[in-house]
C-alpha positions in Angstrom: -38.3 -142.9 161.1 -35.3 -141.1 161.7 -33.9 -138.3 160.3 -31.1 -138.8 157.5 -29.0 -136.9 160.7 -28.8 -140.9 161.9 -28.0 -142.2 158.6 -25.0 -140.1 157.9 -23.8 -140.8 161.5 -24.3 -144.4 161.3 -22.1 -144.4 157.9 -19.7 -142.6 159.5 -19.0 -144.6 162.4 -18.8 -147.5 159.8 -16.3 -145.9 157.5 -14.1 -145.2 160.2 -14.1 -148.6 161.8 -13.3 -150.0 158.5 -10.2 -148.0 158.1 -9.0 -148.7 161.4 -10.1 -152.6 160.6 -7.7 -152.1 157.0 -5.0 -150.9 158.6 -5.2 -153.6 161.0 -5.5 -156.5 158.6 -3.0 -155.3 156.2 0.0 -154.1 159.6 -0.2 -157.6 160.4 -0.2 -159.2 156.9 3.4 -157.0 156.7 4.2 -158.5 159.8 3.9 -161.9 158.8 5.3 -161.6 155.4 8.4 -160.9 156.8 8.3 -164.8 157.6 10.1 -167.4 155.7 7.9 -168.2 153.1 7.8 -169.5 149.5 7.0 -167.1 146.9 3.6 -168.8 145.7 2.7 -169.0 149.9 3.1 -164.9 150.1 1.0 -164.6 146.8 -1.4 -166.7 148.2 -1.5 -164.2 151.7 -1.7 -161.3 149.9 -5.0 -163.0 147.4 -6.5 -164.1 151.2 -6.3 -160.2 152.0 -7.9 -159.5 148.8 -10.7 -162.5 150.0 -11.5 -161.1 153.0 -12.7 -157.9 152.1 -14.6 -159.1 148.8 -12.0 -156.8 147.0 -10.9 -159.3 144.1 -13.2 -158.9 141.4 -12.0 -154.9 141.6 -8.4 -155.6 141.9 -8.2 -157.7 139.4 -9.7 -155.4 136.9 -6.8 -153.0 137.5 -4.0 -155.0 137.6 -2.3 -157.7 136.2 -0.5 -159.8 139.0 -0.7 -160.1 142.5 1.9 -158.4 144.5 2.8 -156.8 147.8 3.7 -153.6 146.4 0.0 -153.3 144.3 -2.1 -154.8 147.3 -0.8 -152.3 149.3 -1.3 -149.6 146.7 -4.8 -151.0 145.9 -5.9 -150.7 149.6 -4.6 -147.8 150.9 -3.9 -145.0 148.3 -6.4 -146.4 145.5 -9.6 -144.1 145.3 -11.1 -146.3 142.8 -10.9 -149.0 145.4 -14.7 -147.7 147.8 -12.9 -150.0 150.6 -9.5 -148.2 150.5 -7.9 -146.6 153.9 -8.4 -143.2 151.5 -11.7 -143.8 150.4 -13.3 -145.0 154.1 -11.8 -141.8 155.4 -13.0 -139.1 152.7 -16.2 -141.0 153.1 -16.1 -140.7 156.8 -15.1 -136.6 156.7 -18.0 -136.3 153.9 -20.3 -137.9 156.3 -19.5 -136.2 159.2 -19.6 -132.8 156.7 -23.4 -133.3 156.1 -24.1 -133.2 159.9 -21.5 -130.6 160.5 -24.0 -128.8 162.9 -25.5 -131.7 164.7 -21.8 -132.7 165.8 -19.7 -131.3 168.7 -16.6 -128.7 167.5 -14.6 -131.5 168.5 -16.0 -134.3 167.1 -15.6 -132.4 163.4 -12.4 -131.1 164.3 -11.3 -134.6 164.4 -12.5 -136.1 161.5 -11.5 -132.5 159.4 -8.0 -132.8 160.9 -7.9 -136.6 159.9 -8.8 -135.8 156.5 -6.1 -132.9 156.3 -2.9 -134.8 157.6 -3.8 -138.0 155.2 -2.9 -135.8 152.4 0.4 -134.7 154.1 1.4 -137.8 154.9 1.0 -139.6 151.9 2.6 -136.7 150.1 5.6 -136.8 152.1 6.1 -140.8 151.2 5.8 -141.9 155.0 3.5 -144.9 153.7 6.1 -146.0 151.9 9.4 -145.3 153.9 7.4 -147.3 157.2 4.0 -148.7 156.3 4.1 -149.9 160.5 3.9 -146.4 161.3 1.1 -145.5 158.8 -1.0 -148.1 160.1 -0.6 -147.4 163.6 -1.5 -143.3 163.0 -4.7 -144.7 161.3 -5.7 -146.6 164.3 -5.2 -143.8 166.5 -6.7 -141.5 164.2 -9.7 -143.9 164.7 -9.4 -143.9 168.3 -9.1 -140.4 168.4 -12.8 -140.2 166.4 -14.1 -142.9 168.8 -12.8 -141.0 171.9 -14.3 -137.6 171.3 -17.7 -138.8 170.5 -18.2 -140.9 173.5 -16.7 -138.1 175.1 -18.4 -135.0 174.1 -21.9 -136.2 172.4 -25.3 -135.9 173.8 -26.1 -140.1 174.5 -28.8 -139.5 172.2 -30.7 -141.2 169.2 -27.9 -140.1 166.8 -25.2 -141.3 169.3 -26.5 -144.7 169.0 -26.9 -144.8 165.5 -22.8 -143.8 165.8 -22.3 -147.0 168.1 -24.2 -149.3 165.9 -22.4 -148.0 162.9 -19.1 -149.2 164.8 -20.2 -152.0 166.6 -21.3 -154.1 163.2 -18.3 -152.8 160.9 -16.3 -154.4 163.7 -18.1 -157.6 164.4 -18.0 -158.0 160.2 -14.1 -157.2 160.1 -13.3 -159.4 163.0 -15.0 -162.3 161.8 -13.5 -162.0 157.8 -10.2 -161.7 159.8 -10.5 -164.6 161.4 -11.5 -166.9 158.8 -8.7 -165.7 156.3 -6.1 -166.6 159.1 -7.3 -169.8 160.5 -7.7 -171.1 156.7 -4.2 -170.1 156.3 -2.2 -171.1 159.1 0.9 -172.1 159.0 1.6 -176.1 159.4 5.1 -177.0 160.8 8.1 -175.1 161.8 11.0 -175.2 164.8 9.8 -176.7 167.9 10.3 -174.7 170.8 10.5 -176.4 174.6 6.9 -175.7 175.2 5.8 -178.0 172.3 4.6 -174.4 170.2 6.9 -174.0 166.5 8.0 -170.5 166.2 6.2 -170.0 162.9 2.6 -170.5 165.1 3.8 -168.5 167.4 4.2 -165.5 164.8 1.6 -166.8 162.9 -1.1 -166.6 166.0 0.7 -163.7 168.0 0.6 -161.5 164.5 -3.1 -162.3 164.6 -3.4 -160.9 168.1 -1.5 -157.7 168.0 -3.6 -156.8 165.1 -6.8 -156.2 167.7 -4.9 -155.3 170.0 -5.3 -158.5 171.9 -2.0 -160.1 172.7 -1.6 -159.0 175.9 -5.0 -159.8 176.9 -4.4 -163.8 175.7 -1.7 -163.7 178.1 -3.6 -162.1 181.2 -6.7 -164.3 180.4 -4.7 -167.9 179.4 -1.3 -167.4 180.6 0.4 -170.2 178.5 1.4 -170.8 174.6 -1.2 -169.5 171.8 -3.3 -172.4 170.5 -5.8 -171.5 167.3 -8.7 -172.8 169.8 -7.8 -170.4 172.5 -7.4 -167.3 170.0 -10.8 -168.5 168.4 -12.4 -168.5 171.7 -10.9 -165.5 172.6 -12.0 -163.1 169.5 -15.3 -165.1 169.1 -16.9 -165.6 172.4 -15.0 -163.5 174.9 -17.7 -160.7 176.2 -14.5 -158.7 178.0 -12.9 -158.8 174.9 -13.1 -155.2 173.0 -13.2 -156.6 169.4 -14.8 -160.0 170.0 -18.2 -161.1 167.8 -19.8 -161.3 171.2 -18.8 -158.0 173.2 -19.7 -156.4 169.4 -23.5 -158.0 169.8 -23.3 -157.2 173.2 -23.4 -153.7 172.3 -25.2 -153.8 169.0 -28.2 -155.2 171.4 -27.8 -152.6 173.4 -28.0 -149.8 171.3 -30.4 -151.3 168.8 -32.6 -151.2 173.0 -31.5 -147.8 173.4 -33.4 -146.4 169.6 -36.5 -149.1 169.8 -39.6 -148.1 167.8 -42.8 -149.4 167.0 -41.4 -151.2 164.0 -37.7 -152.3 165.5 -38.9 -155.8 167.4 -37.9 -157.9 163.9 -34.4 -156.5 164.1 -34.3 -156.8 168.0 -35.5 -160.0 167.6 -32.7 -161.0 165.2 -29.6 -159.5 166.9 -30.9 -160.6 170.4 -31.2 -163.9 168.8 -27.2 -163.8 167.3 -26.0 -162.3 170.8 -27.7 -165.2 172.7 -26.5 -168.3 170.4 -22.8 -166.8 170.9 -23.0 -165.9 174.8 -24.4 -170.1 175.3 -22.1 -171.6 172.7 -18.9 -173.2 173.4 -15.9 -173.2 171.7 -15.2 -177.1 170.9 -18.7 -177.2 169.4 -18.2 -174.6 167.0 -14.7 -176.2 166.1 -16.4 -179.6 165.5 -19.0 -178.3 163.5 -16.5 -176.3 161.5 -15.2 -172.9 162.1 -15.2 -171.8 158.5 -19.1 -172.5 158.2 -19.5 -171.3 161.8 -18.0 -167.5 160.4 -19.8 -167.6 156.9 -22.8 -168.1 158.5 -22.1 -165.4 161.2 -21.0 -162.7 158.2 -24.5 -163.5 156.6 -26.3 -162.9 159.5 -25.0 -160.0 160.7 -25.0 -158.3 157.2 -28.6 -159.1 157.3 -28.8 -157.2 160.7 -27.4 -154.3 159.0 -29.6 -154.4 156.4 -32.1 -155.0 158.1 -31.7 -151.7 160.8 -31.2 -149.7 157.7 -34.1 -150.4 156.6 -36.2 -150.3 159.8 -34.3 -146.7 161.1 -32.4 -145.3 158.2 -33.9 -145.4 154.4 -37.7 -144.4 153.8 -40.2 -147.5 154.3 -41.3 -149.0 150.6 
């Protein structure tokens, strides 16, 4: 059993992934909104953000209609919300505050600094004046975190437990994203000469840029965005950053690195989810249903969490 040194590092590598993840998921809902749209089809987007992060119970016990304006509020300024962009990054700083010694001078400076310009910026009203820009300075906030750990911690036990923290926030976030979007795309719009409508192509490119993968679709495809393609490409793309497969590539991996005489069950189980997604092909899940295909994948990887947390990270029963 590890120290609660792991626990708070795991947690904190989670909280900031998910803020990064937020600010993803909401930049390109923006994006996208700015499409021609009916009013009930952009209340309907903003309830699938809601969806996707398990958030509508809790928004809907503060307030009383669905809008862009309080969705935005709700999930980045709201400190009631535990999933906000303000919450995971308080929780992240508090995290990294209970093993201030453990981490490198840089490594705290970074998260401290984070914490500090947050307040001035949402102060000032930047959020509101360019909510693009605020979204981009949380994902380089994020990178910034992500950066100085790889780059000045001892690869040790706690490092790890940093990685795995990241690893699984991501897998979760990319697979929540992806389900939201492919049950909401777009049908119809103005053909184009390559047989692609405009409104998939902002639909499908949005969905891209928001991991940072629309230049890779290009390198790796080099033709129009199809949904199969961009499912193939975030689900079982190894040499893709944010893909469910390079994320259980290295949750395997570190889960090898921090083995212990009672890790094989988790081993076993994340070994098992890396394996079914480096043989499977992308027609088959398709057929079978990518909806079921991603609920099932959420479940399971949840269950990986909970399970390492309760093999490394909370005392055994």
């Amino acid at each position: 059993m590890l120290s609660r040194t792991a626990d708070h590092l795991f947690w904190m590598a989670r909280y900031m992934e998910r803020a990064e993840n937020t600010a993803r998921m909401l930049d390109v809902h923006v994006q996208t909104a700015l499409l021609p749209q009916s009013d009930d089809g952009a209340r309907r987007g903003w309830e699938g953000l809601l969806r996707i992060s398990e958030l509508m119970p809790a928004y809907d016990a503060q307030y009383r209609e669905i809008s862009a304006r309080d969705v935005l509020h709700f999930m980045v300024r709201d400190e009631r919300n535990p999933s906000s962009i303000v919450s995971c990054l308080r929780a992240a700083r508090e995290n990294a505050r209970a093993v201030r010694g453990v981490l490198t001078t840089e490594l705290w400076e970074a998260h401290n600094q984070t914490w500090l310009e947050l307040q001035r910026v949402l102060a000032s009203g930047a959020f509101e004046r360019d909510p693009g820009e605020f979204f981009e300075w949380v994902k380089f906030r994020s990178h910034v975190s992500r950066g100085v750990a790889y780059g000045t911690m001892l690869q040790d036990e706690a490092f790890h437990f940093l990685r795995l923290g990241t690893f699984l926030e991501r897998a979760d976030n990319t697979a929540r994203m992806l389900d939201v979007k492919f049950h909401g795309a777009p049908a119809g719009g103005v053909v184009d000469g390559s047989g692609e409508t405009t409104t998939d192509f902002y639909h499908w490119s949005s969905i891209l840029r928001s991991v940072s993968a629309f230049e890779i679709y290009r390198k790796i495809y080099r033709s129009v965005i199809t949904p199969e393609r961009v499912a193939e490409l975030l689900i079982l793309r190894p040499d893709m950053p944010r893909s469910l497969a390079a994320c259980m590539e290295e949750v395997v991996r570190n889960l090898e690195a921090v083995r212990n005489d009672h890790s094989a069950e988790a081993q076993r189980h994340a070994g098992r989810l890396r394996a079914e997604l480096r043989f499977a092909r992308i027609d088959e899940i398709l057929a079978h249903g990518l909806h079921a295909f991603l609920t099932q994948f959420l479940e399971r990887v949840n269950a990986l969490g909970t399970r390492i947390s309760q093999t490394y990270l909370l005392p055994v029963a």
